[in-house]
N, C-alpha and C positions, 0 to 999 in steps of 0.2 A: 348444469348440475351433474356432478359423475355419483354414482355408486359408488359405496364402500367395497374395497377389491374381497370377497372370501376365499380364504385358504381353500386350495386345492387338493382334494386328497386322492391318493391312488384307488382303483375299485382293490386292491388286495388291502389296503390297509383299513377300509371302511370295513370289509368282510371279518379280518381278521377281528375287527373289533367289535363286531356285534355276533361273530361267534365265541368272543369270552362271556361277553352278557348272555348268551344262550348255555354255556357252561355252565355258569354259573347259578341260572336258574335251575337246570338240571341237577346239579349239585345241591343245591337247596331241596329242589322236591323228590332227592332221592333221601338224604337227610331224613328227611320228614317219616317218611314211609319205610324206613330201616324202624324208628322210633314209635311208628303206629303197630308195625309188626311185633316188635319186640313188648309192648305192653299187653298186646293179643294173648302172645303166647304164655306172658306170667298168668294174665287173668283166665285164661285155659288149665295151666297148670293149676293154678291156685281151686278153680271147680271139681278139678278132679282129683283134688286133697296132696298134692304133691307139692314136695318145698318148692320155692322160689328160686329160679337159677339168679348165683350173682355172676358178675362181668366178672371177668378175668380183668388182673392190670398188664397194660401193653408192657410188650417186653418180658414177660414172667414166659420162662418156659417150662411147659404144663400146662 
């Protein structure tokens, strides 16, 4: 009985691939924490009786 042969992969191409999946998480949990911050600061503002900042839209300059 032989073994099914498994694809061979280079150690740069294994790395490079499980440092997008590490990107990616990062990316996600910075996401996150951009959006926890940002609800802090209205509910800070909003305590301390000051308007609510709205987002700018991308691209407007000002």
């Amino acid at each position: 009985m032989s073994k099914k042969a498994r694809p061979v992969f280079s150690v740069a191409r294994r790395c490079s691939a499980a440092m997008r999946r590490i990107a990616a998480f990062v990316d996600q949990r910075v996401e996150a924490e951009k959006a926890l911050m940002a609800s802090d600061f209205q509910r800070l503002r909003e305590v301390r009786g000051l308007p609510p900042v709205t987002p700018k839209a991308k691209g407007s300059s000002q």
